[in-house]
N, C-alpha and C positions, 0 to 999 in steps of 0.2 A: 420576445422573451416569454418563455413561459413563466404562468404562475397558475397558484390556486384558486378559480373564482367561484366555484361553492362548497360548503359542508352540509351532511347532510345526515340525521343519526336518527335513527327507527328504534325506541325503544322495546315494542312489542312487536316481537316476528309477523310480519303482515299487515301490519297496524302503520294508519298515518307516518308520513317523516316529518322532521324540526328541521327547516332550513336554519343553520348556526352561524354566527360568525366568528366564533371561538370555540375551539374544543384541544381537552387534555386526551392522555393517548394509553393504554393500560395494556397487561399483556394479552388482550381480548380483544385489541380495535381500539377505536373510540369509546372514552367513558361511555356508559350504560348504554351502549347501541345494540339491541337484540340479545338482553340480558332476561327478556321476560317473554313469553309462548303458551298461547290457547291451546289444549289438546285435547282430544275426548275423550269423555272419564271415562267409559267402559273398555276403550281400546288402550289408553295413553298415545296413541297416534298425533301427533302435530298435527295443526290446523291453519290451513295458509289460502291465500287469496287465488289461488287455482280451483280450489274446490268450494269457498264463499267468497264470493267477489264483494257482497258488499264488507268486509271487513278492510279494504282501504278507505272506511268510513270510519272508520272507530281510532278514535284520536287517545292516545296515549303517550305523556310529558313526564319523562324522567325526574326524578330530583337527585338534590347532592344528597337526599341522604339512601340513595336506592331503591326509593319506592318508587311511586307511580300513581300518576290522575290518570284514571279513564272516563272518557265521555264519548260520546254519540249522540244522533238527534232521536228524540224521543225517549230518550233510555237516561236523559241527565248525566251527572256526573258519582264516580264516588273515587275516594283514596284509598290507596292503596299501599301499608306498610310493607317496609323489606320484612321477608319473612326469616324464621331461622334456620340454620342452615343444620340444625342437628335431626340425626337419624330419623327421629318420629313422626317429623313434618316431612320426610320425601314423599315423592310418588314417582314411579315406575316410570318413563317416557321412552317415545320411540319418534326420532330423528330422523327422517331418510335411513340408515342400515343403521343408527345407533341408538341401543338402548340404556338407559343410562337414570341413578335416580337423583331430583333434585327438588329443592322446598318447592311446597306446596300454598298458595296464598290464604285459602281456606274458605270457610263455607261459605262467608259474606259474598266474596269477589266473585266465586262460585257461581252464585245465584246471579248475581247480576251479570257476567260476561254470558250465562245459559241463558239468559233473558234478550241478552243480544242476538245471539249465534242459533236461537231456537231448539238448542237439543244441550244434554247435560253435558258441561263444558268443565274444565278447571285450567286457571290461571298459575304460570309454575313460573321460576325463576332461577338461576342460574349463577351459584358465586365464581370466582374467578378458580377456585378449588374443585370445584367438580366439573371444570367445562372440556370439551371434547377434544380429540388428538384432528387435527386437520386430514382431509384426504393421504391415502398413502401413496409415497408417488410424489407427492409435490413436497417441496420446504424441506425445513429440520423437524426430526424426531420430535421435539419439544414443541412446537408450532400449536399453539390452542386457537381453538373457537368456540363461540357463544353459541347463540341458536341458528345465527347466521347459517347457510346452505354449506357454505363448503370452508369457507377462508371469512378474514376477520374483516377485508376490506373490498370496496369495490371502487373502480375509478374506472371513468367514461371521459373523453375529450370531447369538449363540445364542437370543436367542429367534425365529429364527429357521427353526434345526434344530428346537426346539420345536414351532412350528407344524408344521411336516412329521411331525416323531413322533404330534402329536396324530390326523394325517388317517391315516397310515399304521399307526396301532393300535398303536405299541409303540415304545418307546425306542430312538432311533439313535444309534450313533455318531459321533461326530465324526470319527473319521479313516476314516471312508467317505468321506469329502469334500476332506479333504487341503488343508485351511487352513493357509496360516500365521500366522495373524491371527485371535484369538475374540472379539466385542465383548461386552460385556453393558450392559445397562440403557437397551439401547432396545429402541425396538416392534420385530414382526416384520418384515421386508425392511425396516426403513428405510435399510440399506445403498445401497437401487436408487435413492436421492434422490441420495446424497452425492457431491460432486466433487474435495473435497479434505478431508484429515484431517488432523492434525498428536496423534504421540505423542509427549510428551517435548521432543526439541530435533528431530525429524525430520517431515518435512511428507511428504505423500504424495499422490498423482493419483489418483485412482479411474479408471480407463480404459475397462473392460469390461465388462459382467457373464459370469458362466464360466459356456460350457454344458454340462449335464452327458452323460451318457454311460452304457454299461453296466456301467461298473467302479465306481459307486457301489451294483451289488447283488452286489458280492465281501465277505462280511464279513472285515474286517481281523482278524480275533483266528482264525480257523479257513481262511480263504481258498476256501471255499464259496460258491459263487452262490445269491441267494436262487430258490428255482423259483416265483418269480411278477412274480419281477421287480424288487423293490421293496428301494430305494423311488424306484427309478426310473420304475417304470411309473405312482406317484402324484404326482410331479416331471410329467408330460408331459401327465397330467390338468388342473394347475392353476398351472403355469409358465412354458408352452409361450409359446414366439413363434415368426416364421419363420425363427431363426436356430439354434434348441433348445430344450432344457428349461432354463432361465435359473436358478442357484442358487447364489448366493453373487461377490462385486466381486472383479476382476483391479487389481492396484494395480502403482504404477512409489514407489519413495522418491526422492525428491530431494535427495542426498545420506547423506554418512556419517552413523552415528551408533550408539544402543545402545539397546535396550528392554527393560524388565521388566516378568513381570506384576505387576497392578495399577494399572501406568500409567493416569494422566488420559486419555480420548480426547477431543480439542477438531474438531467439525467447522466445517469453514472455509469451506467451500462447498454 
């Protein structure tokens, strides 16, 4: 039988994950999963663990009321209020190909996330009103996402990552991969079959397969690049299409709703 056995929700784009064992479901994803993004103040350019690795150090915890602790070693801790989402508080950003404006945290968070990242930084946010139209091409018109890359969800089967750890000689992590969805008890990639799932009372589109990239040889626990690549360079040996190294389904939810693990997973398509 399949089921669900982990959750996983990233509040700050690039920033640490919260392994959950409950989470609600909004028209974004998961409550506050990639609802908040470092960018750089002269550019508004996004800022992601490709181009600073050590920001899979920097731990950032949602709350119910949409704010945000951030801490790292050495840098302490500070809170972080939702900001407002009216005009005078945006700033400019730029997303992979989208530009787009959204609150601003402000000078405090400013300073201290520039204190991290070493260069003038600001910390922006994202309400569910101003979040972005999903790739064209995939899903429905209406289909939104956060700051997330492309779509609101990620789901990997772990035997899955199994097979990958077996080629690549040694046990990987899962949040090298940055799932928020871990299935277990099917074969390896049978993910790349699926069209539609349903956990719970929530139905779900499988939209894309995610390609991967170099920020799967940042180890998440030390923020270290592996020096040979991997395991991405074993991702592009035996993954590869003409669009990427293909690892792990892009999902849209088709409405509200709440997941735990161990949930039943029913595929429907």
């Amino acid at each position: 039988m399949l089921r669900l056995s982990a959750l996983y929700r990233y509040p700050l784009k690039s920033g640490k994950g919260q392994l959950l064992q409950g989470i609600g479901l909004d028209k974004l994803g998961l409550d506050g999963d990639r609802r908040w993004m470092l960018v750089d103040e002269a550019s508004g350019r996004f800022l992601t663990q490709r181009a600073v690795a050590k920001m899979s150090q920097l731990s950032a915890v949602w709350n119910e009321a949409g704010g945000l602790t951030l801490s790292a070693p050495g840098h302490g801790t500070i809170e972080v209020p939702l900001p407002s989402a009216g005009e005078e508080q945006r700033r400019g950003v730029i997303i992979w190909r989208d530009t787009l404006r959204v609150p601003d945290a402000g000078d405090e968070a400013a300073a201290w996330v520039s204190g991290f990242i070493g260069n003038p930084t600001r910390l922006v946010h994202v309400p569910v009103e101003l979040a972005r139209t999903t790739a064209a091409g995939y899903g429905k018109d209406d289909d939104k996402v956060a700051f997330a890359d492309g779509f609101p969800l990620l789901l990997i089967g772990q035997a899955s990552l199994q097979d990958l750890s077996s080629k690549v000689g040694r046990p990987l992590e899962m949040l090298r991969f940055r799932p928020n969805l871990v299935i277990e008890g099917s074969e390896a990639f049978a993910e790349d079959g699926w069209k539609r799932i349903r956990i719970g009372e929530v139905e779900f589109r499988v939209v894309k397969p995610c390609s991967r990239c170099i920020m799967t040889t940042v180890d998440p626990h030390t923020g270290e690049r592996d020096p040979k690549r991997e395991p991405f360079a074993t991702l592009q040996q035996y993954r590869s299409t003409p669009d990427g190294a293909m690892f792990g389904q892009n999902l849209v939810n088709d409405g509200d709703g709440s997941l735990e693990v161990g949930m039943p997973v029913e595929v429907l398509e």
